[in-house]
ROMAR-387065 format. One record per residue (C-alpha): residue in one letter; x negated, y negated, z negated. Coordinates in steps of 0.25 Angstrom, whole numbers, plus 2048, in hexadecimal, padded with zeros to 3 digits. Layout:
<recs>
AXYZ
...
</recs>
This chain:
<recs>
XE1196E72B
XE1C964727
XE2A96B728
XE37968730
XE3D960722
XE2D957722
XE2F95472F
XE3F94F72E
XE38948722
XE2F94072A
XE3893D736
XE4593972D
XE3C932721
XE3092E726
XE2993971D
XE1A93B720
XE14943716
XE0493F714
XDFA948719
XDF194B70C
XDE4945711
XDEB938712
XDF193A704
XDE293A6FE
XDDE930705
XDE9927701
XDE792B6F5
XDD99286F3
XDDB91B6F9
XDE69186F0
XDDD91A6E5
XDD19136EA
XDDC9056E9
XDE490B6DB
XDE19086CD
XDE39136C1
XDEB90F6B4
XDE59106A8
XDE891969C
XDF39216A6
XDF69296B3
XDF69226C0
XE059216C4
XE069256D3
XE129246DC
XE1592A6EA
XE249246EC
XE2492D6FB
XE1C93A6F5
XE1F9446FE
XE189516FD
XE109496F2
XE029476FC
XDFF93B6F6
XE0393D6E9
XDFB94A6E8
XDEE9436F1
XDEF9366E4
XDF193F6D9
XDE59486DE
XDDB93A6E0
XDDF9366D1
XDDB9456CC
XDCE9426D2
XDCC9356CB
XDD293B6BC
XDDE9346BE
XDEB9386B8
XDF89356C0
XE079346BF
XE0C9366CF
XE199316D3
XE209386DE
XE2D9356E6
XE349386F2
XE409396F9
XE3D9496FC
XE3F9506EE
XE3995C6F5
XE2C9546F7
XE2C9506E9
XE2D9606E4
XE209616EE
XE199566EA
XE1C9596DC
XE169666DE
XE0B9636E5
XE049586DC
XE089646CE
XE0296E6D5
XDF49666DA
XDF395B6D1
XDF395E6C3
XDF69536B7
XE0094A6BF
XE0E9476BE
XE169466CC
XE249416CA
XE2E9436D5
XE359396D4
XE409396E1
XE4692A6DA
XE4891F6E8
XE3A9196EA
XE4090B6F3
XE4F9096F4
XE569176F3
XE57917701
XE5D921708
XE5892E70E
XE5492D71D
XE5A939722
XE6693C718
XE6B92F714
XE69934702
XE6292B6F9
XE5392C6FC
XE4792D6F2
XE409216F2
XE3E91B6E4
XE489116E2
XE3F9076DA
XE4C9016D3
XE4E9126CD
XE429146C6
XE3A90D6BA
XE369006BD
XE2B9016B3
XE2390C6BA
XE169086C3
XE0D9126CC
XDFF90E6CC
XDFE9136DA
XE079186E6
XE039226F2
XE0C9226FB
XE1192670B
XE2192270B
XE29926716
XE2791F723
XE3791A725
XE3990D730
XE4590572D
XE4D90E738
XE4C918731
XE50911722
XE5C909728
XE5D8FB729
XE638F971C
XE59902714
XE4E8F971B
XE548ED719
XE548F1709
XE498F570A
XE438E870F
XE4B8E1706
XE468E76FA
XE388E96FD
XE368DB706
XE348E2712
XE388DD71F
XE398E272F
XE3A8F1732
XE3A8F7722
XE30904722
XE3490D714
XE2590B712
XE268FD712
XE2E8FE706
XE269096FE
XE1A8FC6FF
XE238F26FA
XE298FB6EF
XE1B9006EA
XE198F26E3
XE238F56D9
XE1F9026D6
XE0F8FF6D5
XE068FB6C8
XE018ED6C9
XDF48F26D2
XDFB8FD6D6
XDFA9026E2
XDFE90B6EE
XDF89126FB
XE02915705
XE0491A713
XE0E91271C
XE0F91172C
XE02908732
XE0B90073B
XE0E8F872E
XE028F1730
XE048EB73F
XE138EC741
XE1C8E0740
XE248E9737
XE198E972D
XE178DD729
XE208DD71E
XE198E9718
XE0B8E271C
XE118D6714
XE148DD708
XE088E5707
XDFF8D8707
XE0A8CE6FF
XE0D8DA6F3
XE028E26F2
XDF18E26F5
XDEF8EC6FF
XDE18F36FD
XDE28FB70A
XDE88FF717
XDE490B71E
XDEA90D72C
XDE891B72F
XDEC91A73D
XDEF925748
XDE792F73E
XDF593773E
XDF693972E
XE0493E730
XE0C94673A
XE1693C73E
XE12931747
XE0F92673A
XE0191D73B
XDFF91D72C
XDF7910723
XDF4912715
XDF790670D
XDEF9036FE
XDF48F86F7
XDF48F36EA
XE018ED6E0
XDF98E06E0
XDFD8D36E4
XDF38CA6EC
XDF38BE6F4
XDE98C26FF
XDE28CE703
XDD88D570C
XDDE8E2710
XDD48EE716
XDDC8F4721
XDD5901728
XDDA90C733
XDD791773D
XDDB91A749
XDD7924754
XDCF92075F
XDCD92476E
XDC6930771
XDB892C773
XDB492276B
XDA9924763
XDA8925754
XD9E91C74A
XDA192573D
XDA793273A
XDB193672C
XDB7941728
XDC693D728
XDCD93072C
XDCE92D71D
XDBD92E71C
XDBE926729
XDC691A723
XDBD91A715
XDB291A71B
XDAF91872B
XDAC90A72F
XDB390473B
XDB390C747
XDB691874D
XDB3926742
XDB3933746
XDBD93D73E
XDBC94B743
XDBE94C751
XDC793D751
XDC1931752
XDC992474A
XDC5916749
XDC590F73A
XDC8900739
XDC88F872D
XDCC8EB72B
XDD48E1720
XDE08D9721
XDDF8CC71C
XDEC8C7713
XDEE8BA70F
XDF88B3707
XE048AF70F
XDFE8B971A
XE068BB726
XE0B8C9729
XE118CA734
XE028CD73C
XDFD8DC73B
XDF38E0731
XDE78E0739
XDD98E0732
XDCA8E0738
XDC68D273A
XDC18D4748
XDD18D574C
XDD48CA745
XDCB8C274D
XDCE8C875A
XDDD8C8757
XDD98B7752
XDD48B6761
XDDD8BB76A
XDE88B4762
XDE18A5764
XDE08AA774
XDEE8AF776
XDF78A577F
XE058AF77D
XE098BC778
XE108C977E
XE1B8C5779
XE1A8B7780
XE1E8C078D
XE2C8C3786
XE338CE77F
XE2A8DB77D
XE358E6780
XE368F377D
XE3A8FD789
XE4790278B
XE4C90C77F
XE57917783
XE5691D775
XE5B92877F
XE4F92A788
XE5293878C
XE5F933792
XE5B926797
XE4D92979B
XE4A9357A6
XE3F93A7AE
XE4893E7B8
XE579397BB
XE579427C8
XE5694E7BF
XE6394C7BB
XE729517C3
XE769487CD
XE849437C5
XE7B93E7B7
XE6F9397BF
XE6F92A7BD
XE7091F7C6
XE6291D7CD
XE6690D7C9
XE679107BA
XE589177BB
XE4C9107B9
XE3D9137B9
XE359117A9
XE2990C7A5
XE2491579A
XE1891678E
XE13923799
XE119187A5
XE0F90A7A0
XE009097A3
XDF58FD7A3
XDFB8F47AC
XE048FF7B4
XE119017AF
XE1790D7B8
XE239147B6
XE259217AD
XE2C92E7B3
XE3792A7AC
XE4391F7AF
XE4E91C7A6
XE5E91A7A8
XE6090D7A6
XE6F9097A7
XE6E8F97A6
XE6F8ED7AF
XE618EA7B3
XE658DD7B9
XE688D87AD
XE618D27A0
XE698D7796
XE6C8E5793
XE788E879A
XE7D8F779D
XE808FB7AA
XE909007AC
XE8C90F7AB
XE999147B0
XE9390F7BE
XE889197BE
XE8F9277BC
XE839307BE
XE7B9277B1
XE889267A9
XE899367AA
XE7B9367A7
XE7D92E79A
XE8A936796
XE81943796
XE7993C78C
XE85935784
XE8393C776
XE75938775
XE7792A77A
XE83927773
XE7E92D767
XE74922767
XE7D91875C
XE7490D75D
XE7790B76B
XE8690B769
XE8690275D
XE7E8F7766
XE8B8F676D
XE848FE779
XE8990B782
XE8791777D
XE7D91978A
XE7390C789
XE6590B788
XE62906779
XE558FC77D
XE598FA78B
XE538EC78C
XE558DF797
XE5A8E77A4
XE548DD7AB
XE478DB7A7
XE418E77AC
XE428E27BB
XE388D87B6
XE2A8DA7B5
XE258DE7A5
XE1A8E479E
XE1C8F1799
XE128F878F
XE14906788
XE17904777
XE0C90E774
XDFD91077C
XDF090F778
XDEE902780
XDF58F7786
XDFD8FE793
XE038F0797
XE098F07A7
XE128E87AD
XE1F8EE7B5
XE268E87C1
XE2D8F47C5
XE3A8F17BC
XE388FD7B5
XE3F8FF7A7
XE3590379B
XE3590D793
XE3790B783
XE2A910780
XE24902786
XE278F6787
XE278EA790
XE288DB791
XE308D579E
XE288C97A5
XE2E8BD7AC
XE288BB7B9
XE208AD7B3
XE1B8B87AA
XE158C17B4
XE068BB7B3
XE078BC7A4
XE0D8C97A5
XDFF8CE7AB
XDF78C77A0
XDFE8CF795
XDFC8DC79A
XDEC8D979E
XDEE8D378F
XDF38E1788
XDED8EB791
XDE08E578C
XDD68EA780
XDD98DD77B
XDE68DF778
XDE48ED772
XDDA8E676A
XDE48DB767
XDEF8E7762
XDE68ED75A
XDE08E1752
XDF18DC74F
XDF98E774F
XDEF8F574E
XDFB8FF750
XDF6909756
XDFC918756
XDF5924759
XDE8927762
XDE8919762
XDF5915768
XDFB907768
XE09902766
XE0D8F7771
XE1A8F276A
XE1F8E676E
XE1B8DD75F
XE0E8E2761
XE0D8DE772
XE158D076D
XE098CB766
XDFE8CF774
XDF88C3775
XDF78BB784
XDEB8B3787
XDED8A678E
XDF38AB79D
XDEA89E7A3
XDDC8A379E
XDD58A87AB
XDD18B57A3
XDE18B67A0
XDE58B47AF
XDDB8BF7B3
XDDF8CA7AB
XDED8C87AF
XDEA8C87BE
XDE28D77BA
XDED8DA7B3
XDF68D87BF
XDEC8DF7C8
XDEB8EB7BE
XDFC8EA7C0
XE008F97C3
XDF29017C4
XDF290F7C3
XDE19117C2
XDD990B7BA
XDD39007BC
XDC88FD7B2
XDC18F07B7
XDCF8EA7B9
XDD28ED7A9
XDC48E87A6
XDC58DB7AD
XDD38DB7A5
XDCD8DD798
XDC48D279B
XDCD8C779E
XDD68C9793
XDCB8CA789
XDC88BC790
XDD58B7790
XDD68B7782
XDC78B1781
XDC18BD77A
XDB58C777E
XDBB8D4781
XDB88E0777
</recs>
């Protein structure tokens, strides 16, 4: 069981210590792609060590092969390294574990107290001294976190760009530290390889090292946190082009039936073909594919890998007319960063003088209510002190509502304690995302960030929406393509389309609908006959609370169509 200090670890650092079957398989892997020196020991190094998982899971595969090893340890918890030191003296005899607490990247400083951290500054320690391999699972830090001037450094130094993760660095500073052929297997975040944010880590894997694998061990929840773990296997090799095996597991809906059967994920992903495999009572599907990287290769695309994507993805792209974000400005919903003030199940609940205004209350779309092609509102509504008439965000003078200004003075300390919204020159008593006032009077799609499928609906009631959606405002010349895009996104084409270029998906095989990944949704050609019909289903679909399966199929159909494609 991790205690209190573990678990303030992984909240305030991004500490997620690695399970021990992952450590050996990393460790095998890691092997499989490595080269032994001759004439001395392998030089191993673990620049985040922890509890020493991996180091203990390395040093144990290279006992198995008779091969001596000097292990290098460092992290910024000196009581990790008295346990990890312990560990690997008291179960692995005949290596050496130095715990070497040096600065691994910039000397930066600690997350949670503001001292100097342990991460082995590359400029304090011998230039001269090389690893033959590194094993490795850094802290999962986002550039929040870091601090815009740590990341910004960070990205200087190591050629990063966008939103700087401390693991981005570890990759980049592992070339220095790595023999000629040397090379590394570590565990990073998947989203690297479909977010915008990852391209400049995708670009520096392909342009400064030859990446032998990626693993992308999907919802298989290897730790306790919420983290969507890949392994990455690369080599400290420079080449011009490569072919890079990608493969991943994910859990699949109740029911489906399995082709094959292992006995862990790990047996599943050696050996299982492509399909669904049966693990114990679970039931995962295993892909596998390669990402093609040529020189002067383009990064900014997602890594996707079977070739049948690529020719779907090839496809739909030459029949696209527009884009989602050919509509307008995917928005977020609203953001209180106070929602238990702002946002209520009941306002009548509360005592006559501090109930708001019934004009400043307003009914909310929400993730619990926006459906396929019925966006009805939630049990909640939100305070909303703004001038809906107007496009810009302009407050309302609070001091003529007395009952929502006492409201909002109860909740002064917590409102006001919000620094961001004092320093962006706002009241103490704002919505942070508010959005355009005026733009939710007119019709606009609105679709849930996370679901399994496309829950794409159109509203017309002038509701607000919720922050965990978002929503895209349409002009009324708009209207007809309006209905189009949500026939479009609603459809298994458009699941299929998501899949093949971005691939994020989260657990029990959940998608995220974020607004760089809706941008790219393709539109066919709104003139096509097959187009027009599955808007005018769409339209007809508007608001329905049953389901209505020979409508969805005849929808299906005619986007299929519109895109001149056969339907899967």
């Amino acid at each position: 069981m991790a205690t209190a200090r573990q678990v303030g670890r992984e909240k305030l650092e991004g500490v997620h210590y690695t399970p021990a079957e992952l450590a050996g398989y990393v460790a095998r892997k890691l092997l499989s792609y490595g080269s032994f020196p001759k004439g001395r020991a392998v030089k191993v190094l673990d620049p985040a060590c922890g509890d020493g998982e991996l180091l203990l899971a390395i040093a144990r595969e290279l006992a198995e092969r008779g091969v001596a090893a000097e292990l290098v340890g460092t992290d910024t918890d000196a009581n990790a390294i008295e346990v990890a030191t312990e560990r690997l003296a008291n179960t692995i005899p005949g290596v050496s574990f130095r715990g070497d607490v040096a600065d691994f990247l910039l000397g930066l400083a600690k997350i949670d107290s503001g001292q100097p951290a342990s991460l082995f500054d590359l400029g304090s320690r011998d230039e001269e001294e090389k690893f033959d391999l590194i094993i490795a699972n850094p802290p999962y830090v986002r550039t929040q976190h870091l601090g815009s001037e740590r990341a910004q450094e960070l990205g200087r130094r190591f050629g990063l760009t966008g939103r700087v993760d401390l693991y981005q660095a570890f990759i980049a500073a592992f070339q220095s530290v790595l023999e000629d052929n040397g090379s590394f297997g570590i565990i990073v975040p998947n989203r690297f390889l479909v977010t915008k944010g990852g391209e400049s880590i995708r670009r520096l894997l392909a342009s400064r090292y030859q990446v032998n694998e990626i693993i992308d061990l999907g919802d298989t929840k290897q730790f306790a946190a919420a983290v969507l773990p890949a392994i990455v296997f690369a080599s400290n090799i420079k080449v011009d082009s490569q072919k890079i095996p990608v493969s991943s597991i994910y859990s699949v809906e109740t029911g489906t039936q399995a082709t094959s059967t292992a006995a862990s994920i790990y047996d599943a992903l050696d050996g299982t073909p492509n399909g669904a495999v049966q693990v114990g009572p679970s039931t995962w599907t295993v892909e596998r594919g390669e990402v093609v990287v040529q020189p002067k290769a383009r990064f900014d695309a997602p890594w996707v890998s079977r070739s049948s994507d690529l020719n779907f993805l090839a496809a739909v792209d030459e029949a696209s007319y527009a884009r989602f974000s050919d509509l307008g400005k995917i928005r977020v919903g609203v953001k209180s960063t106070a929602d238990k003030v702002f946002i209520r199940r009941s306002w009548d609940d509360l005592e006559a003088r501090v109930r708001p205004e019934r004009e400043l209350l307003h009914p909310l779309v929400s993730s619990d209510t926006a459906e396929r092609w019925n966006c009805r509102h939630s049990a909640l509504s939100i305070l909303y002190p703004y001038d809906m008439t107007n496009r810009k965000r302009v407050p309302l003078d609070i001091s003529r509502f007395p009952r929502a200004a006492a409201y909002l003075e109860l909740h002064r300390e917590q409102l006001s304690g919000r620094k961001y919204v004092i320093d962006a020159g706002r009241h103490w008593w704002e919505i942070w995302v508010p959005q355009k006032p005026a733009d939710w009077a007119a019709p606009k799609i609105v679709f849930p960030d996370i679901s399994t499928n496309g829950k794409f609906a159109i509203d017309r009631t002038g509701a607000l929406v919720n922050g965990n959606c978002y929503w895209i405002s349409l002009s009324p010349e708009q209207e007809d393509l309006g209905y189009l895009a949500v026939a479009v996104a609603n459809s298994s084409l458009a699941m299929r389309y998501y899949d093949a270029r971005f691939g994020n998906k989260l657990y029990a095989g959940r998608r995220r609908f974020i607004s760089q990944y809706v941008d790219h949704f393709p539109l066919p050609d709104p003139g096509n006959p097959a187009a027009k019909r599955a808007a005018e289903l769409a339209r007809e679909l508007e608001g329905t609370t049953e389901s209505a399966p020979s409508l969805e199929r005849e929808v299906e159909a005619a986007v299929w169509s519109a895109f001149g494609l056969e339907q899967a």
